[in-house]
MARZA-273841 format. One record per residue (C-alpha): residue in one letter; x, y, z; residue number from 1. Coordinates in steps of 0.02 Angstrom, whole numbers. Layout:
 res     xx     yy     zz   n
   A      X      Y      Z NUM
...
This chain:
 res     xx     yy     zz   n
   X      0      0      0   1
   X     62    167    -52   2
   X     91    312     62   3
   X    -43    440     98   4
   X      9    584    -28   5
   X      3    715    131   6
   X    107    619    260   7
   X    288    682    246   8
   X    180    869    241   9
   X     78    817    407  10
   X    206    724    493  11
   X    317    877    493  12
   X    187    979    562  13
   X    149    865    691  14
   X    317    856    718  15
   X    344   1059    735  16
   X    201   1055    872  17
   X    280    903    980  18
   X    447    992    978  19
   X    349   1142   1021  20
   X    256   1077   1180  21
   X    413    954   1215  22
   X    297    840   1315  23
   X    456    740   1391  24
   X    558    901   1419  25
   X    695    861   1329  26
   X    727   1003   1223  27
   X    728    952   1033  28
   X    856   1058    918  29
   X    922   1152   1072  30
   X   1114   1145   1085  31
   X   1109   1022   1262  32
   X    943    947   1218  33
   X    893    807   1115  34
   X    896    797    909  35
   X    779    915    825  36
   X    679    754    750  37
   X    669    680    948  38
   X    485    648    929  39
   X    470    596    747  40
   X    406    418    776  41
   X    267    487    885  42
   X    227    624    745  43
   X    214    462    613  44
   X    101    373    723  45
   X      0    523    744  46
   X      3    576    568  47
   X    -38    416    509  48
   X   -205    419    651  49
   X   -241    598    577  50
   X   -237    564    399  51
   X   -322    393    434  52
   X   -470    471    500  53
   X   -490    630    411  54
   X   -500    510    257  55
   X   -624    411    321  56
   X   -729    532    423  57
   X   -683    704    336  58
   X   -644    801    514  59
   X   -528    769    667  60
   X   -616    763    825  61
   X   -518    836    982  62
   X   -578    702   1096  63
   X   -524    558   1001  64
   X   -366    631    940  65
   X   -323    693   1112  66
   X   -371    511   1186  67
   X   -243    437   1039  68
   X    -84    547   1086  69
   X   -109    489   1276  70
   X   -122    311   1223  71
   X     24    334   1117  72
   X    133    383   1254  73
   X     60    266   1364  74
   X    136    144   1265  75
   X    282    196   1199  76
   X    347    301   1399  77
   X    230    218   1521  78
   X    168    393   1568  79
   X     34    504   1528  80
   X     72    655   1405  81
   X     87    830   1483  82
   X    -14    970   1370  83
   X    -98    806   1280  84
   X   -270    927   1242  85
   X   -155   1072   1184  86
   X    -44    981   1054  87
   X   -214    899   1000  88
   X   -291   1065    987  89
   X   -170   1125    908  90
   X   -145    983    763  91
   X   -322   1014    746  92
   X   -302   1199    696  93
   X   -154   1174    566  94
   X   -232   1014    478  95
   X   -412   1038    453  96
């Protein structure tokens, strides 16, 4: 199966919010902190949940995106994710 035509586009921006909110504190891009892509496998998964269900719904809805980014990090850190409703909201207001 082929990639979606907008995921390299929505990962990035996904990816430009994480960094932004830095949910795990570790500074992404800064000179002591981590690399500047530090959270790119969590912007894939949540790219791929985004483009997934605009295409099959046509909208994102904050609840259910907000309720995928803390199960994502449930899984992948074993913790909850700090400022999960904002980064949502915020995904929300650059993709739709």
């Amino acid at each position: 199966m082929a990639a979606h035509p907008l995921f390299a586009q929505t990962k990035t921006q996904i990816l430009k919010i994480l960094s932004y909110w830095d949910p795990m504190k570790v500074e992404p891009g800064k000179p002591q902190g981590a690399p500047e892509d530090e959270y790119e496998p969590e912007a894939a998964r949540i790219a791929s949940f985004v483009l997934k269900t605009k295409d099959s719904t046509g909208q994102l809805n904050l609840g259910s995106l907000k309720t995928e980014i803390e199960r994502l990090w449930e899984v992948m850190y074993g913790e909850p994710c700090p400022n999960s409703l904002e980064i949502a909201q915020n995904i929300i207001q650059q993709i739709q």
